[in-house]
N, C-alpha and C positions, 0 to 999 in steps of 0.2 A: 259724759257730763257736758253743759251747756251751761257757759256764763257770759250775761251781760255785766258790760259796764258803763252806766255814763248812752246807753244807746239812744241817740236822738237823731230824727229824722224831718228833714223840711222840705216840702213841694211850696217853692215858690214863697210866701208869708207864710205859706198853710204849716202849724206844727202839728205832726202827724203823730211825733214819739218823741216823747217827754223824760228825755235822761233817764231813762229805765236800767234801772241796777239787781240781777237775780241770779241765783242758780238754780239750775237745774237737774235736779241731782238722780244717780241711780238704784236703782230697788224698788222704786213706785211709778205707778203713773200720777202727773203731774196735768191736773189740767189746766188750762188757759181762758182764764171768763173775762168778758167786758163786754160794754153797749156796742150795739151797731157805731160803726167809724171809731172804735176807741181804740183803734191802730194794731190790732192782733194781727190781721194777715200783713201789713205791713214789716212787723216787729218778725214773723215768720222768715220774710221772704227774704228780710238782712240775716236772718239765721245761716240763709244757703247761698250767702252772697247774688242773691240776683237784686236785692238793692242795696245800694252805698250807703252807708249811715252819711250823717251831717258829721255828727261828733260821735268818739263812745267806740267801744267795740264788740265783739260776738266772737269767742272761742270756744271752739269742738275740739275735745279730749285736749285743752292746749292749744291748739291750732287757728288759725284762721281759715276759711274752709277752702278758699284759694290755696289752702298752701298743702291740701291733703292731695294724695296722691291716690287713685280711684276711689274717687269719694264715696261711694255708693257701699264701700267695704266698712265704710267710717259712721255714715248717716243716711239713714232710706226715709223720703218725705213723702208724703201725700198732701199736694198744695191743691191741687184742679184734678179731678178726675178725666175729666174731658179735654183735658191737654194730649193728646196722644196720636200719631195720623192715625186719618181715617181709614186709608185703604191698604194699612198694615194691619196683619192679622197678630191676635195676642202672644202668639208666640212669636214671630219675627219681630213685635213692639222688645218682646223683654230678651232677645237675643239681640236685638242691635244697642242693650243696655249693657248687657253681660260681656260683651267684646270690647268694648270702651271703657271696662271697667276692668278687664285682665279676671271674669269670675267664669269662672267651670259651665260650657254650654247646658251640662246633667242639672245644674240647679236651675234654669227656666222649668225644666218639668216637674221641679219637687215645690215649687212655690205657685206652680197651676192646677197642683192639686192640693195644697193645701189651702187655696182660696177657694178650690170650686170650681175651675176655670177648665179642667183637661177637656171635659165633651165639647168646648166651643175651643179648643184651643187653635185651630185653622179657619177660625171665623174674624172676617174684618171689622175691627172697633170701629167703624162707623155706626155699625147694625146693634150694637151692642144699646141696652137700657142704661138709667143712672146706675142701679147697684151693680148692673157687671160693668160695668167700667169704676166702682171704684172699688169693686174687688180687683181687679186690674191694676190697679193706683197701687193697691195695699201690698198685690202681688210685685211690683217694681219697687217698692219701698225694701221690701223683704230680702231682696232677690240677692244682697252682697252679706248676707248675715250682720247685718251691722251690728253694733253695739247701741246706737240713739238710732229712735223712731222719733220720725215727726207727721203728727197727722191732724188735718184742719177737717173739720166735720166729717168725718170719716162714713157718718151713720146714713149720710144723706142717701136717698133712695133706696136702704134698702130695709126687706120684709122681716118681721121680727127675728125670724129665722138667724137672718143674718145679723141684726142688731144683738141678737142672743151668741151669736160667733164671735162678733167683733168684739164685744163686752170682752168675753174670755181671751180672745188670742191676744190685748192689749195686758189684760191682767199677769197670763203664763207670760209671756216678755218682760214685764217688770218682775217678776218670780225670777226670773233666771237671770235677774242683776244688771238688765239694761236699763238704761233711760230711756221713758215714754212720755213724747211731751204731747198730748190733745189739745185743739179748740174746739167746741161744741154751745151750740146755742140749748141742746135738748139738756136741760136741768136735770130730768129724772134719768140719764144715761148715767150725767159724769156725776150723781149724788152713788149711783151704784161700780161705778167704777173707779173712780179716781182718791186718793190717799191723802194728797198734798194738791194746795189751790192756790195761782199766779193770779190775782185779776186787777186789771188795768181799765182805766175811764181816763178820756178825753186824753191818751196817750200817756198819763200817768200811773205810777205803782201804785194800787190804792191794799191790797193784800198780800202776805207772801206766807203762805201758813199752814197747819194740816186742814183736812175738811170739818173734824169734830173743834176745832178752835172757830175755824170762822164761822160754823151758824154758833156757836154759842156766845162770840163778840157780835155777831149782828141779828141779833133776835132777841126776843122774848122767852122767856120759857117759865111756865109757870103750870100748877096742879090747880087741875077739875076735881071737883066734888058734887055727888049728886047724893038724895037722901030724901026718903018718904017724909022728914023731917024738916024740910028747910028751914024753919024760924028757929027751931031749937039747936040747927048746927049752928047756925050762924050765932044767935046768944054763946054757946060753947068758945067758939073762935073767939069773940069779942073779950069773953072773960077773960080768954090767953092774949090778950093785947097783939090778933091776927087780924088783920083788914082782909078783907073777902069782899070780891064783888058779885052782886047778882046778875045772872045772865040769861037767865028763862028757862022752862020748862024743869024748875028746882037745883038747877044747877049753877055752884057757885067756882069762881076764878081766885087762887091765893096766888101770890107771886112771894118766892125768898121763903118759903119755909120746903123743905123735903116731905115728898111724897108717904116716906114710912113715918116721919114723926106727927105728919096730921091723922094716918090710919091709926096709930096708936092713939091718938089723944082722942078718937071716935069710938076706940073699943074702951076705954077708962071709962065713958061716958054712955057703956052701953048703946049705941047711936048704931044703926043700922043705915048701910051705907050701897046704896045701885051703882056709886062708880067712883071710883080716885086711881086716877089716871094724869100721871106726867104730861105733862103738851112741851112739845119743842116744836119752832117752826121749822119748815123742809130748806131746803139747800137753793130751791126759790126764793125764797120769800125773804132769807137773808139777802142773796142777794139781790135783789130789787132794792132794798132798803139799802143798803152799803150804795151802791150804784145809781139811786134815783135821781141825785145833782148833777150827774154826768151824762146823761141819757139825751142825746143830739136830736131825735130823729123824734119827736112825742105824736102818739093817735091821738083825735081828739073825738071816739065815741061816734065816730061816722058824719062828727063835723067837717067843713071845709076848714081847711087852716088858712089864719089869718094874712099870714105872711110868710115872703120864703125867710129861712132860719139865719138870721144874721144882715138882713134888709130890712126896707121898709115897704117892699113891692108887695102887693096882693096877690095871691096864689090863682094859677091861670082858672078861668072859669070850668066849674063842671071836675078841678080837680078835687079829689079826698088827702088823707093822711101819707099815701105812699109814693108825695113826688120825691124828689131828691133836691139837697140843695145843689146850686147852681155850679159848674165845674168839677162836681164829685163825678 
């Protein structure tokens, strides 16, 4: 288990992490959504003590993570995949992990193959791609059996292959009652893997809840109806005191009435019907909407941006959407 309390972080004026108060609990994965800069890797990196809160604190199983003793038996992370020397090979990387950590030299070899790693395992991580190095990561993360998993885009660089592994080996870990906490920017990953949703904007709590609660607090959901009939469903609806909107190609939008009570009220009415169909929106499109006021960094459609974000300076010439503000 992983509890914040009170966790606030400041660079300078800059507030990074906005008194964030959560747990993180075990039996699911848990993911971690917010805008670019809304202080996730931040909020991470005081999870494993490599940075100091301002205020507030971060306990692991109880603990402060200073005060665990080989930590890596407690909580295996995945922060940078590409943190690793170059000219150690993957096995020498995760046995100078395993010796500092008091863990069985026999477990380097059970966690290089169950990443995928044995055929290169005397090959130097410098040569190594993104997805074998964060298969690498994931295998370091693993390598004390921990109980908390923490992982920041875990998915990055690799083939579906592997996106289709990692999906699973985070799911079986929450299955066998650990705590798994992801950040991920890929929407359609953590809409298929994750149970329970953290999300935070401009360093604040703004969600703490299952995933079937937060798109249905932040969306729409309403029933499509289609019908060789349009004028006469809709006269139907109207008589049932049902607002319906038209939306082309004969198909009309009810919001607030259930899917089986307007198919019933279409078969009363003899009404032959090509489609009635629930709409919810995806696990996107909530959050965009929940998140849209907090959102730092805005494209603007392949325009040049006005100005840097929080200035009144004109954005240097010839730049697009993807500078950064100043000091970041």
């Amino acid at each position: 288990m992983i509890e914040l309390e009170g966790l606030t972080k400041y660079y300078g004026d800059t507030l990074a992490v906005d008194h964030l108060t959560f747990t993180v609990r075990p039996g699911m994965v848990t993911g971690f959504l917010g805008p670019n800069g809304a202080g996730k890797s931040t909020t991470m990196r005081m999870m494993l003590d490599l940075d100091h809160p301002t205020e507030g604190t971060v306990r692991i199983d109880g603990k402060h993570y200073r005060q665990l003793n080989d930590p890596l038996t407690y909580i295996g992370a995945l922060l940078d995949a590409k943190a690793v020397h170059g000219g150690r090979s993957a096995v020498n990387h995760l046995l100078c992990l395993a010796q500092s950590n008091g863990i069985p030299r026999e477990r380097v070899g059970e966690v290089l193959d169950t990443v995928g790693l044995t055929s290169v395992a005397d090959k130097r991580s410098k040569g190594f791609s993104l997805g074998m190095s964060q298969r690498l990561g994931i295998a370091a993360a693993l390598l004390g059996d921990p109980k908390i998993l923490l992982f920041d885009e875990p998915v990055n660089g690799l083939d579906p292959e592997g996106i289709h592994w990692i999906r699973n080996l985070m799911k079986n870990l929450a299955a066998q009652g650990r705590t798994v906490f992801v950040s991920s920017h890929l929407m359609s990953e953590m809409a298929l893997t994750a149970e329970h949703l953290v999300v935070i904007g401009q360093g604040r709590l703004m969600a703490d809840m299952s995933m079937a609660e937060f798109i249905q607090q932040n969306s729409r959901s309403y029933v499509r109806m289609r019908s060789p009939e349009p004028e006469r469903l809709l006269d139907v609806l109207h008589v049932e005191g049902i607002e319906a909107v038209a939306v082309g190609n004969g198909s009309l939008e009810i919001d607030g009435v259930p899917a089986d009570e307007l198919g019933g009220l279409a078969a009363r009415h003899q009404l032959v019907l090509h489609e009635l169909s629930p709409q919810r929106a995806s696990l996107e499109e909530a959050f965009m909407r929940l998140t849209a006021e907090s959102v730092e960094y805005h494209a603007h459609d392949g325009e040049p941006v006005a100005a840097y974000a929080g200035t009144q300076e004109p954005a240097p010439s010839g730049w697009g959407a993807d500078w950064q503000k100043k000091g970041s």
